[in-house]
C-alpha positions in Angstrom: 14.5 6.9 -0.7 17.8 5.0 -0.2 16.1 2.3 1.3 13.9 1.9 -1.9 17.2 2.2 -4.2 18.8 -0.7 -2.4 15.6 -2.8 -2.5 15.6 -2.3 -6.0 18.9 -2.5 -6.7 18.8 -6.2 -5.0 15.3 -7.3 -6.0 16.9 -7.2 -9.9 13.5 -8.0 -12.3 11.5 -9.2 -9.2 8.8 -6.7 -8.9 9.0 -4.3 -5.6 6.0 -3.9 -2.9 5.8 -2.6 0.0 3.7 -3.8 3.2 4.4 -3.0 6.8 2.8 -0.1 8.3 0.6 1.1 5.3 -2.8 2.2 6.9 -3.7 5.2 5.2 -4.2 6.8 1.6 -1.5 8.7 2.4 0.7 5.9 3.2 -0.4 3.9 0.0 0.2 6.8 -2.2 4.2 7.4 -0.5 4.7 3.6 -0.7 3.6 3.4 -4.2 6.2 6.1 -5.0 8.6 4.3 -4.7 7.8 0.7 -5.3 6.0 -1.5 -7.8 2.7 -1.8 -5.9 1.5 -1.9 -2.0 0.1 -4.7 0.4 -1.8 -3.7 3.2 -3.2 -6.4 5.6 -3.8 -5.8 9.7 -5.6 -2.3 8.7 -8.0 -3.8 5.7 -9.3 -6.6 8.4 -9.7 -4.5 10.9 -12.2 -2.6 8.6 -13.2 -5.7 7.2 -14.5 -6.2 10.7 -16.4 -3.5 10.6 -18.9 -4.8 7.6 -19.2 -4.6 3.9 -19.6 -1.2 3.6 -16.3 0.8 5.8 -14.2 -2.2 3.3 -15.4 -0.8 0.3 -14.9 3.0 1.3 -11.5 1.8 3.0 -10.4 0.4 -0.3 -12.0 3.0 -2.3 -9.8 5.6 -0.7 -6.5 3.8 -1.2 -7.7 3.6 -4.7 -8.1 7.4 -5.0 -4.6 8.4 -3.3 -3.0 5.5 -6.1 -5.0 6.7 -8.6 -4.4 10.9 -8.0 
Protein backbone atom coordinates (compact mmCIF):
# COMPACT_ATOMS: atom_id res chain seq x y z
CA UNK A 1 0.00 0.00 0.00
CA UNK A 2 1.12 3.64 -0.34
CA UNK A 3 0.71 4.15 3.19
CA UNK A 4 3.14 1.12 3.92
CA UNK A 5 5.68 2.54 1.12
CA UNK A 6 5.87 5.88 2.89
CA UNK A 7 6.21 4.29 6.40
CA UNK A 8 8.98 2.51 5.02
CA UNK A 9 10.45 4.87 3.11
CA UNK A 10 10.70 7.10 6.47
CA UNK A 11 11.29 4.40 9.07
CA UNK A 12 14.91 3.87 7.03
CA UNK A 13 16.62 0.55 8.95
CA UNK A 14 14.07 0.87 11.85
CA UNK A 15 12.00 -2.20 11.64
CA UNK A 16 8.10 -1.64 10.54
CA UNK A 17 4.91 -2.97 12.66
CA UNK A 18 1.82 -2.39 12.52
CA UNK A 19 -0.88 -2.13 15.59
CA UNK A 20 -4.10 -0.35 15.46
CA UNK A 21 -7.10 -2.18 14.59
CA UNK A 22 -5.60 -5.73 14.11
CA UNK A 23 -8.30 -8.20 15.67
CA UNK A 24 -8.45 -10.95 13.37
CA UNK A 25 -6.25 -13.64 11.44
CA UNK A 26 -7.09 -12.00 8.69
CA UNK A 27 -6.06 -8.73 9.79
CA UNK A 28 -2.56 -10.08 11.09
CA UNK A 29 -1.92 -11.88 7.92
CA UNK A 30 -2.75 -8.22 5.58
CA UNK A 31 -0.69 -6.24 8.20
CA UNK A 32 2.08 -8.59 8.00
CA UNK A 33 2.16 -8.05 4.25
CA UNK A 34 3.28 -5.26 4.36
CA UNK A 35 5.23 -4.66 7.42
CA UNK A 36 8.04 -6.20 9.51
CA UNK A 37 5.80 -7.82 12.13
CA UNK A 38 2.19 -6.98 13.94
CA UNK A 39 1.12 -5.85 17.55
CA UNK A 40 -2.17 -6.47 18.60
CA UNK A 41 -3.31 -5.40 22.15
CA UNK A 42 -7.17 -4.30 23.09
CA UNK A 43 -8.35 -7.61 21.22
CA UNK A 44 -5.62 -10.19 22.98
CA UNK A 45 -6.90 -8.84 26.54
CA UNK A 46 -10.18 -8.98 25.85
CA UNK A 47 -9.56 -12.75 25.22
CA UNK A 48 -7.24 -12.79 27.77
CA UNK A 49 -10.21 -12.09 29.89
CA UNK A 50 -11.88 -14.84 28.86
CA UNK A 51 -9.27 -17.52 30.56
CA UNK A 52 -6.26 -19.49 29.54
CA UNK A 53 -7.61 -21.36 27.08
CA UNK A 54 -9.72 -18.71 24.25
CA UNK A 55 -5.70 -16.88 24.61
CA UNK A 56 -4.04 -19.76 23.50
CA UNK A 57 -6.57 -20.49 20.49
CA UNK A 58 -6.72 -16.64 19.91
CA UNK A 59 -2.95 -16.56 19.50
CA UNK A 60 -2.79 -19.88 17.86
CA UNK A 61 -4.95 -18.52 15.03
CA UNK A 62 -2.93 -15.39 14.37
CA UNK A 63 -0.03 -17.79 14.29
CA UNK A 64 -1.70 -19.84 11.48
CA UNK A 65 -2.84 -16.84 9.14
CA UNK A 66 1.23 -15.55 9.73
CA UNK A 67 2.39 -18.79 9.28
CA UNK A 68 0.10 -19.85 5.85
Amino acid sequence: SGLAARARAAAGDVPLYAGFGISTAAHARAAAELTDGIVVGSRAVEVAAEGPEPLRDYVASLRRALDA
